[in-house]
C-alpha positions as CSV (number, residue, x, y, z in Angstrom):
1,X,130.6,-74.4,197.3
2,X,127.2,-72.6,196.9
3,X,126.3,-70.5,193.7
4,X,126.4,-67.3,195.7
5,X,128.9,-65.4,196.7
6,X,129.6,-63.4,200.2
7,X,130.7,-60.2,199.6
8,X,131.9,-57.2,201.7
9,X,131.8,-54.2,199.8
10,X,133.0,-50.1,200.3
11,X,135.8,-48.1,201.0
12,X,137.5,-49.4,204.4
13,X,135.8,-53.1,203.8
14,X,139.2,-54.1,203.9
15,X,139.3,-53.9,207.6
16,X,136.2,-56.3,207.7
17,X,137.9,-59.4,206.4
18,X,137.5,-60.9,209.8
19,X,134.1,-60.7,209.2
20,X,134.3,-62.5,206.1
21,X,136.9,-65.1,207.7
22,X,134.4,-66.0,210.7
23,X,131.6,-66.4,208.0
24,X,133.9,-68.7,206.2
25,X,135.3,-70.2,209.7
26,X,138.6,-69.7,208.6
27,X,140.8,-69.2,211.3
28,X,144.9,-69.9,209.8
29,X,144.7,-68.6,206.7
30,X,147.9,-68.0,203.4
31,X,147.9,-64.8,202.0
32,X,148.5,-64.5,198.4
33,X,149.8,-61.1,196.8
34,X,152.7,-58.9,196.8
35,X,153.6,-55.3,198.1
36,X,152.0,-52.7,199.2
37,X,148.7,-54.3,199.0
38,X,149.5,-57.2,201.3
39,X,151.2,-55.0,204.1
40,X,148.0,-52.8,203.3
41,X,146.2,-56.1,204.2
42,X,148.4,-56.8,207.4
43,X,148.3,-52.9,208.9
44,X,144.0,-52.3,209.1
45,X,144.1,-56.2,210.3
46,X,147.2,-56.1,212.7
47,X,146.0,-60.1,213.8
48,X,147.1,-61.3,211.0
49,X,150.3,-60.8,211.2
50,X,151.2,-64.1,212.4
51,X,149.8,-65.8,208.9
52,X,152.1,-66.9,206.6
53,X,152.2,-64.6,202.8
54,X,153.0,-66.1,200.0
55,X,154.5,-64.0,197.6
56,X,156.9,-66.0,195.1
57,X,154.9,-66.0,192.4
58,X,154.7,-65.1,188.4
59,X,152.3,-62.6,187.1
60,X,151.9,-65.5,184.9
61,X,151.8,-68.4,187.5
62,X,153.3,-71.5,186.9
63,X,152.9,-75.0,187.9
64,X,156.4,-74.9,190.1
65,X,154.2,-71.5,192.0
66,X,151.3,-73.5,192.9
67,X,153.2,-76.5,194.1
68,X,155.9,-74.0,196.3
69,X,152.4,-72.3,197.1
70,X,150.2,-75.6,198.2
71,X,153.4,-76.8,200.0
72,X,153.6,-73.9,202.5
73,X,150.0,-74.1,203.1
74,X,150.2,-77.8,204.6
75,X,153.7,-77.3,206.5
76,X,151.8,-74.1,208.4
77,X,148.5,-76.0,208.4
78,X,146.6,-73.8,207.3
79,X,142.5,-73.6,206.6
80,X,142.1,-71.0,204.2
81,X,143.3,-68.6,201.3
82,X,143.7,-64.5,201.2
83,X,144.1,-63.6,197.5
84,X,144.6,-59.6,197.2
85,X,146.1,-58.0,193.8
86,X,145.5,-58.5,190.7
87,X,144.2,-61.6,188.2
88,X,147.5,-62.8,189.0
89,X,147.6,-63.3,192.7
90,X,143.5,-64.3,192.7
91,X,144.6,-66.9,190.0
92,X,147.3,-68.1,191.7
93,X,145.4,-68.5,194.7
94,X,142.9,-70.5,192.9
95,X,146.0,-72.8,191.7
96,X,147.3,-73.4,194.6
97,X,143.6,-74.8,195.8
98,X,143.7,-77.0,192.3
99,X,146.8,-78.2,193.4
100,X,146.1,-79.1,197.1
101,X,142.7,-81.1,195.6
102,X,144.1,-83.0,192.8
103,X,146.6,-85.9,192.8
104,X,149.3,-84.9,190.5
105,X,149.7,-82.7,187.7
106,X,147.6,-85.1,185.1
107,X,144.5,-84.1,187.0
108,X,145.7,-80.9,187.8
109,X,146.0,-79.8,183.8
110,X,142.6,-81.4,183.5
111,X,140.9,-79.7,186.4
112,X,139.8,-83.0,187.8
113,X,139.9,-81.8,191.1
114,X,138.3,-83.9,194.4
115,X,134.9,-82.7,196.3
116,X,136.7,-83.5,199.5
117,X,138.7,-81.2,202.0
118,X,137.0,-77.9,202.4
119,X,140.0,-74.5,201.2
120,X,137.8,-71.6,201.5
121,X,139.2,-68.5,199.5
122,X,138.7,-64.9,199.9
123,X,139.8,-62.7,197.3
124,X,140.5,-59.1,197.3
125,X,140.9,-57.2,193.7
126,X,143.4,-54.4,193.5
127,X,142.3,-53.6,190.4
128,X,138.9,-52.8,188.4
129,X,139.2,-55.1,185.6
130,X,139.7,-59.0,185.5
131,X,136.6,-59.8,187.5
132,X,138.3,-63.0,188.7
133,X,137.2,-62.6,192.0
134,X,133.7,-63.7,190.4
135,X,134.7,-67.2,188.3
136,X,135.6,-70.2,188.5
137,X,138.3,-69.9,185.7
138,X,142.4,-69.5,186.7
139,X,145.3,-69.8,184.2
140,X,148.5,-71.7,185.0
141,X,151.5,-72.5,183.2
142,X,152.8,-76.0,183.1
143,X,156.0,-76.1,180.9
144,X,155.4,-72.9,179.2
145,X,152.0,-73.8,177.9
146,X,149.2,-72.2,179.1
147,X,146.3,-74.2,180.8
148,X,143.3,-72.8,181.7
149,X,141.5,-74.2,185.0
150,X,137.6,-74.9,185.6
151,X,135.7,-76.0,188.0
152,X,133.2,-75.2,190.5
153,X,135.1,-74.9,193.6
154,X,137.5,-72.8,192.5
155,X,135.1,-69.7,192.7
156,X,136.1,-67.5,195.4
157,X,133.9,-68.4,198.5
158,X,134.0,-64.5,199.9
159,X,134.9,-61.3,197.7
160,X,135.9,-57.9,199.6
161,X,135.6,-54.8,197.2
162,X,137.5,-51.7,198.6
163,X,138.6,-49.4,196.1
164,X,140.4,-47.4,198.5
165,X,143.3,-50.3,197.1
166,X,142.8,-48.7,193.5
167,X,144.3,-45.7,194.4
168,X,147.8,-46.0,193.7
169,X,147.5,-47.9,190.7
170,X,149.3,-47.1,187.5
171,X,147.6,-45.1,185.2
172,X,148.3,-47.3,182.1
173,X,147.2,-50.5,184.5
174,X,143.6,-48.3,185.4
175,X,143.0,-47.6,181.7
176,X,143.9,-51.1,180.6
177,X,141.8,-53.4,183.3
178,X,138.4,-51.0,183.0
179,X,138.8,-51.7,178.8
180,X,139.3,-55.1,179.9
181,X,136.3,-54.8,182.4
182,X,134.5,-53.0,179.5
183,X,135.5,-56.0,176.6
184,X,134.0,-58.8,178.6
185,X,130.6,-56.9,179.5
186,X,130.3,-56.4,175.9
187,X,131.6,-60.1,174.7
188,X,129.4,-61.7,177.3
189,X,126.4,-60.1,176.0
190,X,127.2,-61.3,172.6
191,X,128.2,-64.5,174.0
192,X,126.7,-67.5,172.0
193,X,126.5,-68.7,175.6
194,X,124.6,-65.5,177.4
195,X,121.1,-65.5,179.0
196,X,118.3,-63.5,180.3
197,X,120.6,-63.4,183.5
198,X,123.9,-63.1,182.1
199,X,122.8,-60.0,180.0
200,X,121.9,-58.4,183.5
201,X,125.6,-58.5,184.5
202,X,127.2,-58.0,181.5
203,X,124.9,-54.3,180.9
204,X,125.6,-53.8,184.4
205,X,129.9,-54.3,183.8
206,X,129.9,-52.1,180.5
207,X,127.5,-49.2,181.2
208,X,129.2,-49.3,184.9
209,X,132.5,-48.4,182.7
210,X,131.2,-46.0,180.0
211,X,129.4,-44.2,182.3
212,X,132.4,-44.1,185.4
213,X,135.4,-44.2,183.4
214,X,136.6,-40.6,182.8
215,X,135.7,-39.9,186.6
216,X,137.2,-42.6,187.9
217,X,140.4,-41.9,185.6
218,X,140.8,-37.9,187.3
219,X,140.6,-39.5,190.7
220,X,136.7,-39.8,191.9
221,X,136.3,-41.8,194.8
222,X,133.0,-42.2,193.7
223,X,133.5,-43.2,190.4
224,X,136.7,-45.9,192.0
225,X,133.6,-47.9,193.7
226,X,131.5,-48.1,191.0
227,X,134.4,-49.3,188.5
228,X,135.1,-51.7,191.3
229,X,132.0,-52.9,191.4
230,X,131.3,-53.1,187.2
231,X,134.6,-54.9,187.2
232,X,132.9,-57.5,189.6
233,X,129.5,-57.2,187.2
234,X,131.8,-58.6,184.1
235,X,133.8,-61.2,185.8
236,X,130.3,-62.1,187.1
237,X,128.8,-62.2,183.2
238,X,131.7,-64.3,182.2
239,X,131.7,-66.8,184.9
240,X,128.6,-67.5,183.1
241,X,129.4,-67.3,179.2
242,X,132.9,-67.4,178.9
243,X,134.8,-64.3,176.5
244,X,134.7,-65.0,173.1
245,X,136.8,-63.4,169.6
246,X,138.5,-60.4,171.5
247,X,139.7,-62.6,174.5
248,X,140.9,-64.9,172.0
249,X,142.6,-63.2,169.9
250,X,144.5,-60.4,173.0
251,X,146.7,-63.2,173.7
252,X,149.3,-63.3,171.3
253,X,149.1,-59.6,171.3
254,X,150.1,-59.4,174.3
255,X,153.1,-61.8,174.2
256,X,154.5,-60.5,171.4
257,X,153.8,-56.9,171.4
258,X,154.0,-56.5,174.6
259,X,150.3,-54.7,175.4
260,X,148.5,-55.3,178.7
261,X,145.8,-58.0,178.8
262,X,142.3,-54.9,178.3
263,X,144.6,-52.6,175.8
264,X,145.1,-56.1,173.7
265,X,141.9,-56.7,174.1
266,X,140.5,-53.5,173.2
267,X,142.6,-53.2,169.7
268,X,140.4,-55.7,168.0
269,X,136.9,-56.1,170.0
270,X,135.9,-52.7,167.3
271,X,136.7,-54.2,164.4
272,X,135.1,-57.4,165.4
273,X,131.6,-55.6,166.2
274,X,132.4,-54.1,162.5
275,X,132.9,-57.6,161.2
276,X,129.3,-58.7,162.7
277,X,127.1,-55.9,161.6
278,X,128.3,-57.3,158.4
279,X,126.0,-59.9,159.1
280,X,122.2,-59.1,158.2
281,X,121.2,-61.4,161.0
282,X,123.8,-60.2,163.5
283,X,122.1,-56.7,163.2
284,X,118.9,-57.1,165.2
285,X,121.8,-58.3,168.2
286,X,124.1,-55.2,167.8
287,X,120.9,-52.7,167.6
288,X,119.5,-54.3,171.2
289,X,123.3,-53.8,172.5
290,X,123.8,-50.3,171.2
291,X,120.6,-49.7,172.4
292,X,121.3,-50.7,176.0
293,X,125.0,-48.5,175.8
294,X,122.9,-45.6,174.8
295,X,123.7,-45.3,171.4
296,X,120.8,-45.7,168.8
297,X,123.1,-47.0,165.4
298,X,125.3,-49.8,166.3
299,X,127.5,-48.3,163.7
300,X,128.5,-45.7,166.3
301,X,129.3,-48.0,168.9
302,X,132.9,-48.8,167.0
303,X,133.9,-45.6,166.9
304,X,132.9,-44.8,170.4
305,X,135.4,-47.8,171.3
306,X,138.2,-46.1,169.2
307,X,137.6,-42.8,170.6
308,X,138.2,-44.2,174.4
309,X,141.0,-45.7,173.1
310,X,142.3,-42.6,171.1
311,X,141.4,-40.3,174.2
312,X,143.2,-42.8,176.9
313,X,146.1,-42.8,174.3
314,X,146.1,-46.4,174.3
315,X,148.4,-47.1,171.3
316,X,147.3,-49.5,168.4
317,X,150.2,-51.1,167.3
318,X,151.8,-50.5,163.8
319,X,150.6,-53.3,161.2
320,X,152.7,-56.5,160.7
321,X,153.7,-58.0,157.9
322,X,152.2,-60.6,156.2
323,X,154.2,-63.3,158.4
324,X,153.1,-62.3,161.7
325,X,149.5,-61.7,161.0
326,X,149.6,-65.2,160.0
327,X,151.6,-66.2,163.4
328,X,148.7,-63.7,165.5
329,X,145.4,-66.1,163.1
330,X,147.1,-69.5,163.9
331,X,148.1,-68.7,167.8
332,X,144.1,-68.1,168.1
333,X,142.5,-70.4,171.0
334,X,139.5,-72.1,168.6
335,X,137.6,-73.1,171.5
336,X,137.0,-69.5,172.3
337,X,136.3,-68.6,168.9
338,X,133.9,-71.4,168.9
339,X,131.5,-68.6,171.6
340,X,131.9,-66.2,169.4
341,X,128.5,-64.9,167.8
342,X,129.7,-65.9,164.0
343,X,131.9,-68.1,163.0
344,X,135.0,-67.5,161.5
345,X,137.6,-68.8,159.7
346,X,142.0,-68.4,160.0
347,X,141.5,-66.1,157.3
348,X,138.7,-64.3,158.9
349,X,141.0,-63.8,162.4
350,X,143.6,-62.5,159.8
351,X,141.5,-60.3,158.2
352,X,140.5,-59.0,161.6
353,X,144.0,-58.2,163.2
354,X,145.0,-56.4,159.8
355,X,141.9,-54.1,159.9
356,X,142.5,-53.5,163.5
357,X,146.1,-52.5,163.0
358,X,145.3,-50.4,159.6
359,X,145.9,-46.8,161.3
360,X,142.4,-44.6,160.7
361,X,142.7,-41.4,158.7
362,X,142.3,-38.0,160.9
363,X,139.1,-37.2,160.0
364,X,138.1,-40.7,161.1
365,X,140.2,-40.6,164.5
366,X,138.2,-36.9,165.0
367,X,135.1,-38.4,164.7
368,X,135.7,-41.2,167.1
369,X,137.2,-39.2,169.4
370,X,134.3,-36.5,169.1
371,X,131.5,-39.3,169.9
372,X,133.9,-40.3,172.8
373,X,134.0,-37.0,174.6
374,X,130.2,-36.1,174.0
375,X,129.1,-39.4,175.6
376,X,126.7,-39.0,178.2
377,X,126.3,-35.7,177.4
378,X,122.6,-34.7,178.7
């Protein structure tokens, strides 16, 4: 697969995916999602209505998913892959492509998967947030234990961004994939992996939030595209650097306390930028990135994070005891923490989820929330 991307973009681009599927020269393809968005899908593109849709999936797929998945796709003989929905149905898209170009599960789990057969994919986000339309990168669950995929082909070949399909989204599920959207623009930039280019997309991802978000949250059609579009700019940034702490450490927060993947995310990525300017030679770092968010001390930039979160009403959760803030440190993936801009220790990672969790006095929570609703302020 090439290094770019085609891409249909705009409100009613959904009714282009022919387009996109004659570019691709798909011509049979599987659809991957749920309802509403994949009888959206069906109704502006009434042809397709013979393909099959796959639909019995996880939100967290797992190995039997891709295998169910990668089996209809060779009894209907197929050329092709739809993904529309979420990370989930994009990811599980991407599986089911692992799956149909590896041998068994051994190379599967490893992502050794073969340069031959061509599976084109088009995916379709119905939400502004993972960006996995843009990487290479799909989870999958084999026995209960999470695997992370990677490798080149498994990069959507076409991308259709219609934010007409954001519309009906939950509110909790908009607030939570733009803070996810938002985290990665601003962990990529930090990334001990970023670049001249990867900056590009990761300013492009986070100021695309900041500067959308609160339109986009009353309803702005408008503002829907561009979220759209910054949540394609961080997926973009992270295709090339990977996440780093905040990614990391969401996970467990997520399974046992039950947040979504950008409210998890969001609870600690503050008090990790906090962490960091602790670090004399961090600084010069955090002053370019406040700088490019629009805020000249990169000690406001923490607080400007809390205040989103304290104005979305995106809960932190109450502080654990000692025993589970032990159990949140040791369930941290160390490979990611190894992209993290400093390194840090179990105790460090401790140290960070308490801090996170320690509820901020009023005057504090005023003052974030203050910076929060005079952003962008001319």
């Amino acid at each position: 697969m090439g290094e770019y991307q085609k891409v249909i973009s705009g409100r009613g681009s959904l009714g282009k995916i022919g387009e996109m599927m004659d570019k691709l020269h798909i011509t049979k393809p599987m659809i991957v999602g749920m309802e509403p968005l994949t009888g959206m899908l069906l109704r502006k593109n009434p042809v397709m209505l013979a393909f099959p849709v796959f639909s019995a999936f996880h939100p967290n797929p797992d190995l039997a998913d891709t295998e169910a998945g990668a089996e209809i796709y060779k009894q209907e003989a197929c050329d092709g892959l739809i993904s529309i929905g979420g990370g989930s149905s994009i990811d599980t898209a991407k599986a089911i492509k692992a799956r149909l170009k590896t041998r068994d599960e051994e190379d599967l789990v490893h992502s050794r998967l073969t340069e031959e057969g061509n599976i084109p994919h088009i995916a379709v986000p119905g939400t502004a947030g993972t960006g996995s339309e843009a990487t290479q990168f799909a989870v999958v669950y084999v026995n209960g234990r999470k695997v992370s995929l990677n490798h080149p082909s498994l990069r959507p070949d076409g991308v259709i961004l219609d934010a007409s399909l954001l519309d009906s989204l939950p509110a909790y599920h908009k607030k939570s994939c733009a803070l996810d959207a938002l985290s990665q623009g601003i962990e990529s930039y930090w990334s001990r992996r970023s670049n001249d280019d990867s900056k590009v997309h990761a300013y492009l991802a986070f100021i695309g939030v900041l500067d959308n978000l609160k339109a986009y949250l009353d309803g702005d059609p408008h503002a829907a595209d561009e979220m759209l579009e910054a949540s394609y700019q961080s997926g973009k940034a992270i295709h090339m650097t990977t996440t780093t702490a905040a990614h990391a450490m969401s996970y467990m927060l997520t399974k046992k306390l039950g947040l979504a993947h950008g409210h998890a995310c969001m609870v600690t990525l503050p008090t990790l930028w906090e962490m960091m300017y602790e670090h004399e030679e961090m600084r010069e770092l955090l002053r370019d990135l406040s700088g490019k968010m629009r805020l000249g001390d990169p000690r406001m930039v923490p607080k400007l994070l809390k205040g989103i979160m304290i104005d979305l009403e995106m809960s932190i959760p109450p502080l654990p005891d000692e025993a589970m803030l032990t159990e949140l440190a040791e369930s941290v993936n160390t490979e990611r923490l190894s992209n993290h801009p400093i390194a840090m220790t179990r105790d460090e990672v401790k140290e960070a989820y308490r801090r996170s969790m320690t509820p901020l006095c009023e005057n504090e929570m005023q003052a974030c929330l203050d910076i929060w609703r005079y952003y962008g302020r001319d």
